[in-house]
C-alpha positions as CSV (number, residue, x, y, z in Angstrom):
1,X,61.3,90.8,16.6
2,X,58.4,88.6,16.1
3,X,55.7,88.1,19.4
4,X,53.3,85.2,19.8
5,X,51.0,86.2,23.0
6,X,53.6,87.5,25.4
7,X,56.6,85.4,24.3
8,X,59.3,87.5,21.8
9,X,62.5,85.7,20.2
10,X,64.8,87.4,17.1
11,X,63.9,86.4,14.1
12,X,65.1,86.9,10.4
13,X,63.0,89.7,9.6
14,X,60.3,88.6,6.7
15,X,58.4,91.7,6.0
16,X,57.2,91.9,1.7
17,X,55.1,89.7,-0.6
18,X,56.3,87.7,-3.5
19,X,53.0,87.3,-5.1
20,X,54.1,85.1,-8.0
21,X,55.5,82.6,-5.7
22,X,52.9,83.0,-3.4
23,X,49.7,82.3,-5.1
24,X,51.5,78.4,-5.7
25,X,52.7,78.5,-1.9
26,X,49.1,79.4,-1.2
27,X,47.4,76.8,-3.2
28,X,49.9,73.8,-1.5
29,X,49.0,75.4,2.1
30,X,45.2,75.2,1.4
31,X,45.4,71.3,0.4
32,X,47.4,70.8,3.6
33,X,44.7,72.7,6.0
34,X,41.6,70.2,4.6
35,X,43.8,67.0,5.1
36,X,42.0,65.5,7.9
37,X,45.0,63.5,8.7
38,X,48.0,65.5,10.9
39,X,50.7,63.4,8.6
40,X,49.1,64.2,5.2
41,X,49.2,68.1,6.4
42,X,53.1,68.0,7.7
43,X,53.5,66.1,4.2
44,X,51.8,68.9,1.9
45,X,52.8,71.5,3.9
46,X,56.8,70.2,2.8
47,X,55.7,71.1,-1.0
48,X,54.6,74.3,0.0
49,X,57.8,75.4,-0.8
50,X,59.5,79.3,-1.9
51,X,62.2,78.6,-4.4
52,X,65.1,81.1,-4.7
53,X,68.4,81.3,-6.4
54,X,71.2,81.3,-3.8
55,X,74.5,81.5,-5.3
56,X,73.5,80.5,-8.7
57,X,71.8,76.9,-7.2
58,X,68.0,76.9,-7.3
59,X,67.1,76.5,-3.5
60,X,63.7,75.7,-1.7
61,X,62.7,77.1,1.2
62,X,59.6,74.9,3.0
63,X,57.3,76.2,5.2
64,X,57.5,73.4,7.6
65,X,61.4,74.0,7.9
66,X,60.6,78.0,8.4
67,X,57.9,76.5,11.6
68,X,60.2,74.2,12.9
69,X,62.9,77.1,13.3
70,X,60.2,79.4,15.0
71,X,59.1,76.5,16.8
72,X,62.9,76.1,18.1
73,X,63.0,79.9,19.5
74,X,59.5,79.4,21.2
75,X,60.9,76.4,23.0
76,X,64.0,78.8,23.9
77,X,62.0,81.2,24.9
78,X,59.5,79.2,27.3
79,X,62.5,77.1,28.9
80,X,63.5,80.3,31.0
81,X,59.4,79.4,33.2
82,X,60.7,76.1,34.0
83,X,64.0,77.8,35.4
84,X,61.9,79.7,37.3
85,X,59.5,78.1,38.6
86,X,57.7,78.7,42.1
87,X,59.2,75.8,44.0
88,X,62.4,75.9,42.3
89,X,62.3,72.0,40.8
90,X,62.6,72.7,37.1
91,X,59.3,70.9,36.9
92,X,56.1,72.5,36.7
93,X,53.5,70.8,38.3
94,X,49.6,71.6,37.1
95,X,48.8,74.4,39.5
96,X,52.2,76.5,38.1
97,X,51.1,75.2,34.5
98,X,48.0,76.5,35.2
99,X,48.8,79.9,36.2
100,X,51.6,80.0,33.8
101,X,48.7,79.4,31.3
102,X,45.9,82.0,32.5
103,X,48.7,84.4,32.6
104,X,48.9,84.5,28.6
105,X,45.3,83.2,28.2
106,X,41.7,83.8,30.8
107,X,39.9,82.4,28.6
108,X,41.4,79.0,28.6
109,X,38.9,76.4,29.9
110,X,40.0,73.8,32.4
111,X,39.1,70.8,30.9
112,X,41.8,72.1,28.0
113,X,44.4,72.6,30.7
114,X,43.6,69.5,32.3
115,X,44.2,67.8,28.1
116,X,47.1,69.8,27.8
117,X,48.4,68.9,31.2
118,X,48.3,64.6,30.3
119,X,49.9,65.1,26.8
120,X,52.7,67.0,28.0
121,X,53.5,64.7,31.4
122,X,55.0,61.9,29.3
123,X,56.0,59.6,32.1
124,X,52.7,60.3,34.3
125,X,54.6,61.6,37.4
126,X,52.5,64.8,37.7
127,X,55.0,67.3,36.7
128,X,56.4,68.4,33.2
129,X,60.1,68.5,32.8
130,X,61.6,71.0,30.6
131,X,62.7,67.8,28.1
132,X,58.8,66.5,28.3
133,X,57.7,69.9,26.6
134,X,60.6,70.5,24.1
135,X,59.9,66.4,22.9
136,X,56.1,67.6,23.0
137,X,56.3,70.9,20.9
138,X,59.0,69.0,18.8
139,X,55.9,66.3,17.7
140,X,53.5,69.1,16.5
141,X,51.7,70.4,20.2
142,X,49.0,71.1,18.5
143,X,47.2,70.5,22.0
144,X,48.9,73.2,23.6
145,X,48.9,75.9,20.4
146,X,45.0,77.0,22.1
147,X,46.7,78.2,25.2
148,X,49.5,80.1,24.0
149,X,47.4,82.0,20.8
150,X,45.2,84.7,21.8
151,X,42.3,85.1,20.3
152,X,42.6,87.5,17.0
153,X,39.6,89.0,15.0
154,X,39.4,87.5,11.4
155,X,36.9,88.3,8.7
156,X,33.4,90.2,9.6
157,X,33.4,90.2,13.3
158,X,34.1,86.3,13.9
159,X,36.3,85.5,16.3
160,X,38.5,82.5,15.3
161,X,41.9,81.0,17.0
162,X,45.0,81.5,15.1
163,X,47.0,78.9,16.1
164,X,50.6,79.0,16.4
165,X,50.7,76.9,12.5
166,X,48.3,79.7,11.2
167,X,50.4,82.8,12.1
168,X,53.7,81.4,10.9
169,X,51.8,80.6,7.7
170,X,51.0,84.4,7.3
171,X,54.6,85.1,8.2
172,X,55.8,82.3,5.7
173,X,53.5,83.9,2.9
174,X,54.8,87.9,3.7
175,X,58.5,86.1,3.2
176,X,61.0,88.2,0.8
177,X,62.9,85.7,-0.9
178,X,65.7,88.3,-0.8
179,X,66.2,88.5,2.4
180,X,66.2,84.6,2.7
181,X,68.9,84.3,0.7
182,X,70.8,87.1,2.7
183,X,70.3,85.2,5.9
184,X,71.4,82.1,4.3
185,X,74.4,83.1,2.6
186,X,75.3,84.7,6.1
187,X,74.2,82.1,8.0
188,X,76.3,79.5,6.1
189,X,79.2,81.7,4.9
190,X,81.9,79.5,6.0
191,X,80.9,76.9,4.2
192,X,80.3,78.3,1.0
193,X,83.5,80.1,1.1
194,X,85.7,77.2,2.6
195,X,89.2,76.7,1.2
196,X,92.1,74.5,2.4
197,X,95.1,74.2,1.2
198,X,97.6,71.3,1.0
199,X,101.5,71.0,1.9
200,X,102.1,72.6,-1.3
201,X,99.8,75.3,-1.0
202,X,97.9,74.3,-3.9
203,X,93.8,73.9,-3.1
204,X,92.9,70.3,-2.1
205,X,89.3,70.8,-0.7
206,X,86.7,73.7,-1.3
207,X,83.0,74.5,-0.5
208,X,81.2,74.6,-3.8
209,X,79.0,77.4,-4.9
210,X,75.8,77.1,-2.4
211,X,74.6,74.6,0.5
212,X,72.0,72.4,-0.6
213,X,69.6,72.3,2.3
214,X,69.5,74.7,5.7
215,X,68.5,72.0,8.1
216,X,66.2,73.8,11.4
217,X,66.7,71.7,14.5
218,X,64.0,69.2,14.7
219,X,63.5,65.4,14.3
220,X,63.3,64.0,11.2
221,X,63.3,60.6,9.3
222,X,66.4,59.6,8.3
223,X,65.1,58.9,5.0
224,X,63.9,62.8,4.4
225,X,67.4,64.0,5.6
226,X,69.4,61.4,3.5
227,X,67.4,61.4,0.0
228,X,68.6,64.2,-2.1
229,X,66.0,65.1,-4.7
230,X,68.2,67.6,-6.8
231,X,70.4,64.7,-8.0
232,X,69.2,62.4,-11.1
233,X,68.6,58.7,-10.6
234,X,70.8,56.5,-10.7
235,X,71.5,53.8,-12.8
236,X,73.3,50.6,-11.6
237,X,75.9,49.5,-14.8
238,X,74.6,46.9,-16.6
239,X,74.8,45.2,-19.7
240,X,72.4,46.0,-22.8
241,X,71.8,43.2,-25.0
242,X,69.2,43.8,-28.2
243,X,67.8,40.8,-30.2
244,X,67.3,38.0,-27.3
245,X,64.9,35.7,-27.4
246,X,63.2,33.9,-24.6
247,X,62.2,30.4,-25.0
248,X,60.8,29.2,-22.5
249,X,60.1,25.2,-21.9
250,X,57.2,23.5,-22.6
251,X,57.9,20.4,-20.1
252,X,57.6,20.7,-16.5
253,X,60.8,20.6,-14.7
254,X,63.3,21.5,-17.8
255,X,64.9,24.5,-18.5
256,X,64.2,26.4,-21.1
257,X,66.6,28.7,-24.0
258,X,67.7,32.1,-24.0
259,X,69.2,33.0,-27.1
260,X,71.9,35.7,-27.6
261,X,72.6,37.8,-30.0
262,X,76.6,36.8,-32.4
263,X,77.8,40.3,-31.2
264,X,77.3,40.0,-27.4
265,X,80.2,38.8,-25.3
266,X,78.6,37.7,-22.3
267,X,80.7,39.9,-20.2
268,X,78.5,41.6,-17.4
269,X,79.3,44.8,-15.0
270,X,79.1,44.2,-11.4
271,X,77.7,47.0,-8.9
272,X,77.0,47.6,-5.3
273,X,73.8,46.2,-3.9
274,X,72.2,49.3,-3.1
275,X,68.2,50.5,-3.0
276,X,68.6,52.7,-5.6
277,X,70.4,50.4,-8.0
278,X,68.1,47.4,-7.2
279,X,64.7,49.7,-7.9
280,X,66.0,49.5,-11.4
281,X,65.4,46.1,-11.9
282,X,62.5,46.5,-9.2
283,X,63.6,44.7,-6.1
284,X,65.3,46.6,-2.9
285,X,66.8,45.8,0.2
286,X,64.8,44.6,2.8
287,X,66.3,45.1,5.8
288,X,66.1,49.1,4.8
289,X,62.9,48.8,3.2
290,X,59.2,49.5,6.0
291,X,57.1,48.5,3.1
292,X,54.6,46.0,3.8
293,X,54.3,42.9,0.5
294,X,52.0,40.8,0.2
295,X,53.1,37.0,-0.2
296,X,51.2,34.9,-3.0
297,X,52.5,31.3,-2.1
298,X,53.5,29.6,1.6
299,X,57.5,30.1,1.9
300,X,60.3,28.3,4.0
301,X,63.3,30.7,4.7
302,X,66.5,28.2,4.8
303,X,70.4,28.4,4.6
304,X,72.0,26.9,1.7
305,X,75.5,26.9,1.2
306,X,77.5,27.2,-2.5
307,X,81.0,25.0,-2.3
308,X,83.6,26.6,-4.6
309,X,82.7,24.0,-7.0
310,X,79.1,24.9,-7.6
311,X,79.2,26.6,-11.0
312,X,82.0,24.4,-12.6
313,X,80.5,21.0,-11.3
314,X,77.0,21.7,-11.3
315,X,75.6,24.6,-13.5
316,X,77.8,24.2,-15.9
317,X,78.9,20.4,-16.6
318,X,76.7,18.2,-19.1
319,X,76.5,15.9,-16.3
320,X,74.6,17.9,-14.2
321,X,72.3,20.8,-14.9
322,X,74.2,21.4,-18.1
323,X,74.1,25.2,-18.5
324,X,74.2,28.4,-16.8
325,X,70.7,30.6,-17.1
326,X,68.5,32.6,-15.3
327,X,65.2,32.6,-14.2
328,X,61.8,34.3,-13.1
329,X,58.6,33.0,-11.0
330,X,55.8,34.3,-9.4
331,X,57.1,33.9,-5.5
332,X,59.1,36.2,-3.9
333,X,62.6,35.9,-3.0
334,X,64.9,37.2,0.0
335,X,68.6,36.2,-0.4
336,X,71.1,37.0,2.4
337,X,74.7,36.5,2.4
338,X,76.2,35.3,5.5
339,X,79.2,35.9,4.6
340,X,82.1,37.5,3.0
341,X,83.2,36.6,-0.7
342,X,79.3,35.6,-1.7
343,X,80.1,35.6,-5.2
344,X,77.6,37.5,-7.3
345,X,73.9,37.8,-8.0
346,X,72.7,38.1,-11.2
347,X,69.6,41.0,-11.9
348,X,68.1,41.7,-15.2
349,X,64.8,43.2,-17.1
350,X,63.2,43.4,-20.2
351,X,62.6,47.5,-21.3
352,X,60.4,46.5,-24.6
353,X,57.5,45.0,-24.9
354,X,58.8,42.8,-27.5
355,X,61.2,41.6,-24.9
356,X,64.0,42.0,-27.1
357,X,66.2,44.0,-25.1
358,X,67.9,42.7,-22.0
359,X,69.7,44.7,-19.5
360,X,71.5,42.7,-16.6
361,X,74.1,43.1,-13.9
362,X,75.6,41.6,-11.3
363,X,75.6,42.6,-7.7
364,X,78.1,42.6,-4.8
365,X,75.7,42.4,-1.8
366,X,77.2,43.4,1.3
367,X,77.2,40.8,4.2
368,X,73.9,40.1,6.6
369,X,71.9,42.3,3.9
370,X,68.7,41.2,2.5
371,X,67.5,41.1,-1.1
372,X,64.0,41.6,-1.8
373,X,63.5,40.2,-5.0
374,X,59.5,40.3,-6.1
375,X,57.6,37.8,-8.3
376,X,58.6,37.7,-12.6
377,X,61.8,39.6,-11.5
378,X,64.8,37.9,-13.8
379,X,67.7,36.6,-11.6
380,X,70.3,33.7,-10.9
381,X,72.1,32.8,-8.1
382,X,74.5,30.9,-10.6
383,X,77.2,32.6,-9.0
384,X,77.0,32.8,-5.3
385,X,79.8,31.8,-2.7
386,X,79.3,30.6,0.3
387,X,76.4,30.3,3.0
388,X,73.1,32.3,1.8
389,X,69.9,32.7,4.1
390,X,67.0,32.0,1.1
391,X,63.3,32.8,1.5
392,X,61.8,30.8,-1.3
393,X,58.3,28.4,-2.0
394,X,58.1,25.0,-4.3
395,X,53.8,26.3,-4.6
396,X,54.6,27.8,-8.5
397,X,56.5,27.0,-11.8
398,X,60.0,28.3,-12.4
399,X,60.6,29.6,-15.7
400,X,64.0,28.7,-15.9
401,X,66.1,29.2,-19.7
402,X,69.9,28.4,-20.1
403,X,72.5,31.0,-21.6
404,X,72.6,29.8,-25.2
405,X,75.7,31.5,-27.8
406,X,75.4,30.8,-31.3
407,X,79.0,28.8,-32.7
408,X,79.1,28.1,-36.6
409,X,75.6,28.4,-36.7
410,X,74.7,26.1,-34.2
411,X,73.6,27.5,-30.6
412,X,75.8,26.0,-27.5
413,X,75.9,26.9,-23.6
414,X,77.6,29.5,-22.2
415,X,77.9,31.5,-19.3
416,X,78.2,35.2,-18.3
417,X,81.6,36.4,-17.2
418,X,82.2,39.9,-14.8
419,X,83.9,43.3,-15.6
């Protein structure tokens, strides 16, 4: 049972010192206290972390998922005074705050219960509802931590607050890693120990050896819920080409050469557009990317549309551009397909310095998403279908080479084909 002023709620029962995790957990905690900014803290205090071995899987345990449990039970707990408060509403208005406040605290000035009072009464109607306080506490109620801490003697005599954060800190520190993974593998049992069988009574779906993460109720970003950071990279499949050489032209408004290597087939793997495969070649998704960027050159966003004909009567034919290639410039790009059956879009990067080594793909991007495609980032659109929504500017040079295959010794166009 752990209490916080007059308030009790059942707990897991944390009651020994690991001091060789500690002293790191401690170090990562201190960092978070000096950050002046309340993000930077809830960010540090995520890589204060106790990492245990639950069911042969190495698992992390943060402090800021341990607080937003006990934060979960206060909440519990403190629901029951707006059940029962003095006019029967399920609102307390200031003056039942107020007592409900010098009950657990006299010392408790006014002027922070009148503070307290405006943060928690979210739509200014003089009363707090019970979902106005959980939303409150849930967002950090740092405001309200003063009046339900008493005050605690720390060090020589000095009286100092420890807030609500502080003492499940201490608790967080005194945790046996043991016990945490007793509570967990009880907690999640089911899970890990889930079997069903098929028709044929042969096993067609298991839990595997551990959970990954014990999620506390809370709010979150999606992003920190959805990015698993015990699984490697990924890596979109792409093509690796050694021994190219870029040539690129020396007279405005022609296209330069790209020359390939005998052994290289011009056959290219195509992948899902997604951020993590993109980040290889450096560009993203924008419509699931907050990032601000920084635009070098004036842009026009327009729709152009790629008849079925485009590459075989266009890029390709002697008549008319004469080759397939790609291409890099220093504006940015976004390229949205409006449409189903957009064809593919065409993504590569040097990895040497020499620029020698090429490694390409093509991309599927899924309908009404966005390509963010930065400055000197290798691409064609060579191969779209269809209508495309284009971001582009006509303020800086393309650096545009053709696809060039040596035949009996003499180098001809060519163009990529897709596995």
């Amino acid at each position: 049972m752990i209490q916080f002023s007059s308030i009790q709620f059942n707990s897991v029962q944390f009651n020994s010192i690991n001091q060789s995790i500690n002293q790191s957990i401690n170090q990562s905690i201190n960092q978070s206290i000096n950050q002046s900014s309340k993000q930077a803290s809830k960010q540090a205090s995520k890589q204060a972390i106790q990492s245990i071995q639950f069911n042969s899987i190495q698992f992390s345990i943060s402090f800021y998922s341990i607080q937003s449990y006990f934060i979960q039970q206060l909440i519990q707990s403190i629901s029951i005074q707006f059940l029962a408060d003095a006019d029967g509403t399920g609102k307390l208005d200031f003056k039942e705050f107020t007592e409900y406040a010098w009950e657990r605290k006299r010392s408790v000035r006014i002027s922070q219960l009148v503070h307290a009072f405006k943060e928690l009464d979210a739509d200014d109607d003089g009363q707090v509802s019970f979902s106005e306080f959980r939303d409150y506490m849930l967002q950090g109620g740092h405001v309200l931590e003063s009046i339900l801490e008493e005050d605690e003697e720390e060090g020589e005599g000095s009286a100092n607050q420890c807030t609500l954060e502080h003492r499940l800190r201490s608790m967080y520190n005194k945790a046996d890693t043991n016990q945490m993974v007793d509570y967990l593998r009880n907690r999640w049992k089911a899970f890990v120990s889930f079997k069903r069988p098929g028709a044929s009574g042969e096993l067609v779906m298991k839990g595997e050896s551990g959970i990954v993460a014990d999620i506390v109720p809370g709010k979150y970003s999606l992003l920190d819920l959805a990015c698993f950071e015990d699984l490697p990279p990924l890596e979109p499949k792409h093509a690796v080409v050694k021994g190219v050489k870029w040539q690129k032209s020396s007279t405005p408004g022609k296209s330069g050469k790209v020359l390939f290597p005998d052994d290289f087939d011009f056959k290219i793997p195509v992948d899902i557009a997604t951020n993590e495969h993109l980040r290889y070649y450096g560009a993203s998704l924008a419509d699931q990317n907050g990032e601000q960027v920084a635009l070098l050159y004036r842009h026009a966003i327009q729709d152009f549309t790629y008849q079925n004909q485009y590459l075989s009567d266009y890029v390709t034919n002697p008549k008319a551009l004469g080759g397939a290639g790609i291409e890099k410039h220093e504006f940015t790009h976004l390229d949205c397909p409006m449409q189903d059956d957009s064809g593919v879009f065409i993504l590569a990067k040097f990895t040497d310095e020499a620029e020698s080594e090429l490694h390409i793909t093509g991309f599927h991007v899924p309908t009404r998403h966005t390509l963010y495609i930065p400055g000197n980032v290798i691409h064609s659109n060579d191969y779209l279908k269809g209508t495309w929504r284009t971001m582009l500017s006509d303020e800086a040079v393309i650096d545009h080479v053709q696809l060039m295959k040596r035949v009996k010794g003499q180098y001809t166009h060519t163009t990529f084909t897709f596995v």
